[in-house]
ROLUMLUM-713624 format. One line per 4 residues: number of its first residue (from 0); their letters; for each residue x, y, z of C-alpha. Coordinates in Angstrom, 1 decimal. Layout:
BEGIN
NUM = A = X/Y/Z | ...
! end
This chain:
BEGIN
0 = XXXX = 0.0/0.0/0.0 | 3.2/2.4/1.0 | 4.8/2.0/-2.2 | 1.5/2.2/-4.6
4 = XXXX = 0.7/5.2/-2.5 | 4.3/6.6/-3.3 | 4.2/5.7/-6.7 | 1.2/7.5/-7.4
8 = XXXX = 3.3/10.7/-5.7 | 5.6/10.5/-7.8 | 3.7/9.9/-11.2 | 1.8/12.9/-10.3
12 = XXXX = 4.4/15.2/-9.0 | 6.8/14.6/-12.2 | 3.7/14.7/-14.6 | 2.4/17.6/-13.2
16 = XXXX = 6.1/19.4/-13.6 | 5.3/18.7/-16.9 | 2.1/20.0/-17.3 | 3.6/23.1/-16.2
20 = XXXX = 6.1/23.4/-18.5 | 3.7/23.0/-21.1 | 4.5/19.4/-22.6 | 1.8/18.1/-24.6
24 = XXXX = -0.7/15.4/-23.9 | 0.4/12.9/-25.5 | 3.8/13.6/-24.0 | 2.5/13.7/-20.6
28 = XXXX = 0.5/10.2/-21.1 | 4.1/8.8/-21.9 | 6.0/10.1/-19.2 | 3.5/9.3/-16.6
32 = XXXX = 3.8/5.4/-18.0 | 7.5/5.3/-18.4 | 7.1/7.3/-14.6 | 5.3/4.5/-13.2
36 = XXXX = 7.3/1.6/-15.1 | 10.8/2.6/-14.1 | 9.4/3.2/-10.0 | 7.6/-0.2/-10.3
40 = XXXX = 11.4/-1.6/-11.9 | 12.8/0.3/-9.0 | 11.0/-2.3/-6.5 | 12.6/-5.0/-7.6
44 = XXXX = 16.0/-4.2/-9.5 | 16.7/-0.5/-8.1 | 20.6/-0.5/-9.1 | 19.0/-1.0/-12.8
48 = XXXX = 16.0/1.9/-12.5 | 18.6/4.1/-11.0 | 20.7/5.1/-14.4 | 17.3/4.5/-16.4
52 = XXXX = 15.6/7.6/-14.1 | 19.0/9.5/-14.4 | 18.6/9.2/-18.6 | 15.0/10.4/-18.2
56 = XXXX = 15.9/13.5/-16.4 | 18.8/14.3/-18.7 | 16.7/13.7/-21.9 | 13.4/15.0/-20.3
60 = XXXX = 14.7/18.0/-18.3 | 12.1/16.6/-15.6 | 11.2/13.1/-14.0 | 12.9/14.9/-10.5
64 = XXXX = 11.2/13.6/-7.7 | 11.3/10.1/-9.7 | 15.2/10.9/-10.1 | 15.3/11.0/-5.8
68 = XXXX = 13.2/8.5/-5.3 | 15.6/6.0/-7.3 | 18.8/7.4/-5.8 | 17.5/6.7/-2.5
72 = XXXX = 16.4/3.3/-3.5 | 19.8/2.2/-5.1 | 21.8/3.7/-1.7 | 19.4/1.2/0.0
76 = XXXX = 20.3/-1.8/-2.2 | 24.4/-1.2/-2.4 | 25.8/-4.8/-1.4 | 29.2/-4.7/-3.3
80 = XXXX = 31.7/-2.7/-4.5 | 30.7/-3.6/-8.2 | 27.0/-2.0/-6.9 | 29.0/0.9/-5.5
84 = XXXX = 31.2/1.3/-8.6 | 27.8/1.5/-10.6 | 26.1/3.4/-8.6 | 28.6/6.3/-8.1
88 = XXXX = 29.3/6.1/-12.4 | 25.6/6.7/-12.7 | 25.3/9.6/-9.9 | 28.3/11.0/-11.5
92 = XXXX = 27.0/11.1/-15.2 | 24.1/13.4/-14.2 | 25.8/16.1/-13.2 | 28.6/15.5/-16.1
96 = XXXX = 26.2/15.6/-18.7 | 23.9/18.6/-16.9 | 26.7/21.1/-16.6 | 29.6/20.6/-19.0
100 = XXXX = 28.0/21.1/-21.9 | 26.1/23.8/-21.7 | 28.5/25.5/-20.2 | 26.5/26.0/-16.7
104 = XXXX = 29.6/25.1/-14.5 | 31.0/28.4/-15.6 | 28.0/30.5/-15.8 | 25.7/29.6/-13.5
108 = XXXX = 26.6/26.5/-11.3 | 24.9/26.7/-8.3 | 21.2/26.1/-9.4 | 22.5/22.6/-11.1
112 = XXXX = 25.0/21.8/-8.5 | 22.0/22.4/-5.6 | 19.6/20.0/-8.3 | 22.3/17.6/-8.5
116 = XXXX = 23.3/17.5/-4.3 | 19.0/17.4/-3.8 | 18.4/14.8/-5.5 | 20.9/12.3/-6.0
120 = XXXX = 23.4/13.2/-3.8 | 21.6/13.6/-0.6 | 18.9/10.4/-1.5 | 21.9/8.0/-2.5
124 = XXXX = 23.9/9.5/0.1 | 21.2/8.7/2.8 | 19.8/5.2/1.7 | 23.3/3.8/2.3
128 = XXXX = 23.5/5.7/5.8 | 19.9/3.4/6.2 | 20.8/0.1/5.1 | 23.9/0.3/7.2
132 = XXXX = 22.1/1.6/10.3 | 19.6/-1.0/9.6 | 22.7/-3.6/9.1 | 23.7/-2.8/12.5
136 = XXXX = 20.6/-3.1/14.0 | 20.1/-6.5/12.6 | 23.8/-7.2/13.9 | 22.5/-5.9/17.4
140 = XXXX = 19.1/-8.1/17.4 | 21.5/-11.3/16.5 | 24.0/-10.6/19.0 | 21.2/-9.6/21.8
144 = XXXX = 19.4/-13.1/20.8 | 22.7/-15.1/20.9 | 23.3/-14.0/24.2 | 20.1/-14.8/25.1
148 = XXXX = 20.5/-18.3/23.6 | 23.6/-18.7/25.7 | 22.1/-17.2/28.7 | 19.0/-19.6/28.4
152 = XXXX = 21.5/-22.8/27.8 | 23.4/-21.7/31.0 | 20.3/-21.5/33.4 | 19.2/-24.7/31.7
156 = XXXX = 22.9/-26.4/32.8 | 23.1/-25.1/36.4 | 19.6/-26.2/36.8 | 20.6/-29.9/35.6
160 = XXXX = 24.1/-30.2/37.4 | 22.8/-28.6/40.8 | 19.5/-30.8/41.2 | 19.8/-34.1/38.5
164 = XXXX = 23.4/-34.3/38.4 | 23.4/-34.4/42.4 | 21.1/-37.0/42.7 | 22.3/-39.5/40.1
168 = XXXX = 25.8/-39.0/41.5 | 24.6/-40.3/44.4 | 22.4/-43.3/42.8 | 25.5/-44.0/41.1
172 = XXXX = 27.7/-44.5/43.9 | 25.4/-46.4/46.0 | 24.9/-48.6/43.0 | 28.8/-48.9/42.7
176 = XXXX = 29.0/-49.9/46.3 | 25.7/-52.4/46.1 | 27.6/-54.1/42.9 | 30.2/-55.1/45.0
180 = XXXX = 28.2/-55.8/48.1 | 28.2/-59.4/49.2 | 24.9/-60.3/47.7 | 23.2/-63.5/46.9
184 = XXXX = 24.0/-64.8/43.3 | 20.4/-64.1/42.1 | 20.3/-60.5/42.8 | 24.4/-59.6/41.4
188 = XXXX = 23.3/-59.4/37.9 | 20.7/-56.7/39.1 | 23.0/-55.0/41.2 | 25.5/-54.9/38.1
192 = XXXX = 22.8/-53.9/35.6 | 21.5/-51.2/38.0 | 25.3/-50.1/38.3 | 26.4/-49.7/35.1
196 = XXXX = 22.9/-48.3/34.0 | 23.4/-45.5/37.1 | 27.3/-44.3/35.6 | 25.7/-44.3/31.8
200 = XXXX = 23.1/-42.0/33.1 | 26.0/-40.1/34.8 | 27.9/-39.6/31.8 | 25.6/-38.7/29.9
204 = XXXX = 24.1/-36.2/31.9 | 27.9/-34.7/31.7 | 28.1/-35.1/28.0 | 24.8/-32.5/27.7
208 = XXXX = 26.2/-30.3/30.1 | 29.1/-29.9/28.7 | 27.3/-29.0/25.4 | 25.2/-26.4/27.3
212 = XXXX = 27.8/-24.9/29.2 | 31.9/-24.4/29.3 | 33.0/-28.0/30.6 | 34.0/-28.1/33.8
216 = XXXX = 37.7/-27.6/34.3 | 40.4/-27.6/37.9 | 37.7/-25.0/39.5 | 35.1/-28.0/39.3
220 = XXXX = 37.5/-30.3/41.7 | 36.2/-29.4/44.8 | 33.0/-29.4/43.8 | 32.8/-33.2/42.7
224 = XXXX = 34.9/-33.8/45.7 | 32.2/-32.3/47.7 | 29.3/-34.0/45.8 | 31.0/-37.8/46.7
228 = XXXX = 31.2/-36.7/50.2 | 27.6/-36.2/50.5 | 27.5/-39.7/48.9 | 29.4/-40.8/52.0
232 = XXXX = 32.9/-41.1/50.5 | 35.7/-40.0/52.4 | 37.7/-37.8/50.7 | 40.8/-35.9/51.3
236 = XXXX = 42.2/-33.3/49.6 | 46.1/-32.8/49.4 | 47.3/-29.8/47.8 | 51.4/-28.4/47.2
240 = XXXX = 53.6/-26.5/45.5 | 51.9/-22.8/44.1 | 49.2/-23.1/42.2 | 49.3/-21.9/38.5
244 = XXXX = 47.1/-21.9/35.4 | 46.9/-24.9/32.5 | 48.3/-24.5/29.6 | 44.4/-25.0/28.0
248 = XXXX = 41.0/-25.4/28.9 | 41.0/-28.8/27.6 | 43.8/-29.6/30.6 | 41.3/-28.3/32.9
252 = XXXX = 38.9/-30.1/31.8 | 41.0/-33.3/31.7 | 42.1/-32.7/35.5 | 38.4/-32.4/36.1
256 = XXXX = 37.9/-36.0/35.0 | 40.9/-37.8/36.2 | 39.1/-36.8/39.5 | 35.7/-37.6/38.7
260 = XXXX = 36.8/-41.1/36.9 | 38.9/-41.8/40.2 | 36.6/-41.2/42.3 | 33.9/-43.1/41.0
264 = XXXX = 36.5/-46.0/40.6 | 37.4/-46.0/44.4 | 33.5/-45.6/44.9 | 32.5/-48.8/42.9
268 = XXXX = 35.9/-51.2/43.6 | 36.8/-49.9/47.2 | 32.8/-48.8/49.4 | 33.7/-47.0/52.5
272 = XXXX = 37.7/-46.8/52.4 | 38.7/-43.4/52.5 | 40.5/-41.9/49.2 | 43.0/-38.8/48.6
276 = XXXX = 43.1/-36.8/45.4 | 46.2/-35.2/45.5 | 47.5/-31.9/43.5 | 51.1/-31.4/43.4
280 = XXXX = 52.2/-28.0/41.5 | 55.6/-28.5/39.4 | 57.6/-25.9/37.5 | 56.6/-27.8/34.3
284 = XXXX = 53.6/-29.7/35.2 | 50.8/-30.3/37.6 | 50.6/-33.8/39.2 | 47.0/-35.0/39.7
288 = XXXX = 46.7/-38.2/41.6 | 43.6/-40.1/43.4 | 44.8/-43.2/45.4 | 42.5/-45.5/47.9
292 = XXXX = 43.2/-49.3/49.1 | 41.6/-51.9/47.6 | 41.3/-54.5/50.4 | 43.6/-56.5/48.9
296 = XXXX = 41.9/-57.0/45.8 | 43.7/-56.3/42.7 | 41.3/-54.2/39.8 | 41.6/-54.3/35.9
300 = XXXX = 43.0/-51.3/35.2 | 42.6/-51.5/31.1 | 38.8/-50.5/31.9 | 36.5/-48.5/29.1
304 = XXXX = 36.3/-45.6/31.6 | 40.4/-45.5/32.4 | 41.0/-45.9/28.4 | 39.0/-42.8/27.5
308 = XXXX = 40.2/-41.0/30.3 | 43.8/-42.1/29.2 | 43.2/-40.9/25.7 | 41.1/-37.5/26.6
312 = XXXX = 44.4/-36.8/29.0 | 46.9/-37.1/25.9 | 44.5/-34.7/24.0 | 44.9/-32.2/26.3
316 = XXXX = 49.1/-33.2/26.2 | 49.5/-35.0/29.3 | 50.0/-38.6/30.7 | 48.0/-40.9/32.6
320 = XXXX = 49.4/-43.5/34.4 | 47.5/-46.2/36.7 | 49.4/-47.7/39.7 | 47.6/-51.0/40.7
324 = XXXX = 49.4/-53.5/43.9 | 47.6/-55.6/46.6 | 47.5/-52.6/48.9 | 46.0/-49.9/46.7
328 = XXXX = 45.0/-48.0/43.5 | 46.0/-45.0/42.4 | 45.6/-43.0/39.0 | 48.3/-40.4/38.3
332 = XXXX = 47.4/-37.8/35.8 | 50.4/-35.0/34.9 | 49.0/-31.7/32.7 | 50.8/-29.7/31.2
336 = XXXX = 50.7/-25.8/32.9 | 51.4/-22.4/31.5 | 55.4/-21.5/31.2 | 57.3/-19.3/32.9
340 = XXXX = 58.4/-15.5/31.1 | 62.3/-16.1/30.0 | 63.1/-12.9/31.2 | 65.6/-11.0/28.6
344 = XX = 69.3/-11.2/30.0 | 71.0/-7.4/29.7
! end
């Protein structure tokens, strides 16, 4: 409705210019068609009516507010520097051909030079200051969405880890210490069923956390430590040497589950003997360790959940090594931390 209603403006206002210049009827009938054709072109293919109205107007003397309305619409729709490049040669011509041969630029510049800045280069001038404000807006909306997005995914993580993720850590440890509870042959297959489906449910809840949020990194330690002591492990924590950052977030992350995976381990294989993660600061490295007996019984350490752990630690360009003896377990991780400034000698 907008643009018919401004297509009729301009048919009028150009044909009426006419009229009052004195052009004939038959003149009139064909510049208010061509009018009307070359606005309804400048809908669709603007960069194409723009030089067309600019022809008009040098041929015509007229077709002036059809002459700004096209500038303004090619300013709009300038997506490349080839659109630029055309646009700019066809702005350009009007004034070329308007003044320099007739001599105006001498005589009497102003008038054309006011014609020229009126209507094309104020219009082309201010449809490109609009598509870019509008570009920026849309920028702006996509940004202000994203962060919504991100903000949404967050809530939706901490919502999950603080009241799921709590409660199936603690299924899953009491199903680790049930699969090894002295239980009549019957009901073992259950208990082992029930304990593997517990840890899948576990680390799969992880998995989608992880895609919602950052993953976890060394600031989640003490947090999973805390989370198993509600369980009813007991857990020590042993730290020395100064504290310093990993070299990556995918160490952090690592660190996080050497802790996690030990933990759980100790949980399932060793119920109600106490365990100590241990974090040793080196120059070079940091030494991650979570040790607990084993009552004298001697684990498989080439486990699914050790192996990935093993390989997830290389990605992150450390080592995992299990220790396994009569007396006790103990997974060793060592993660690779951010290097000392050489200072420059004088």
């Amino acid at each position: 409705m907008a643009r018919t209603a401004l297509l009729l403006a301009v048919v009028v206002a150009d044909t009426g210019l006419g009229w009052l210049e004195g052009t004939s009827a038959g003149g009139l009938a064909a510049h208010a068609a061509l009018t009307a054709l070359v606005m309804a072109l400048a809908a669709r293919r603007p960069l194409v009516a723009f030089p067309i109205a600019v022809t008009m107007a040098l041929v015509t003397g007229g077709a002036l507010a059809l002459l700004a309305c096209t500038s303004h619409e090619a300013g709009r729709h300038v997506a490349s520097r080839r659109d630029l490049v055309l646009t700019v040669v066809a702005a350009i011509a009007y004034p070329a051909v308007l003044l320099v041969p007739t001599q105006r630029l001498a005589t009497e510049p102003w008038p054309a030079l006011a014609r020229v800045a009126l209507l094309v280069a104020l219009p082309l001038v201010a449809g490109v200051h609009l598509t870019r404000q509008a570009e920026r807006l849309r920028r702006e909306r996509r940004l202000h969405a994203e962060r919504e997005r991100l903000r949404e995914r967050l809530r939706i993580a901490v919502d999950m880890h603080d009241s799921l993720g709590r409660w199936l850590s603690l299924v899953s440890v009491q199903a680790a210490a049930l699969e090894v509870a002295p239980l009549p042959a019957e009901q073992r297959p259950v208990a082992r069923n029930l304990a593997h489906a517990a840890r899948t449910a576990v680390d799969e809840l992880h998995a989608v956390v992880a895609t919602l949020r950052d993953s976890p990194g060394l600031d989640g330690v003490d947090e999973v430590v805390e989370e198993f002591r509600r369980a009813g492990v007991a857990v020590t924590v042993e730290r020395s040497g100064a504290a310093r950052p990993l070299a990556t977030g995918d160490a952090g992350h690592a660190a996080y589950r050497v802790v996690q995976e030990g933990l759980t381990n100790a949980a399932r294989h060793a119920p109600g003997e106490p365990v100590v993660v241990s974090l040793d600061w080196q120059p070079d490295a940091l030494l991650l360790g979570v040790a607990n007996p084993t009552r004298g019984q001697v684990r498989d350490a080439r486990g699914t959940g050790l192996a990935g752990l093993a390989a997830r630690v290389r990605s992150a360009g450390g080592l995992l090594r299990v220790h396994e003896e009569p007396g006790g377990f103990r997974v060793t991780a060592m993660l690779p931390v951010v290097p000392d400034r050489v200072e420059a000698l004088p």
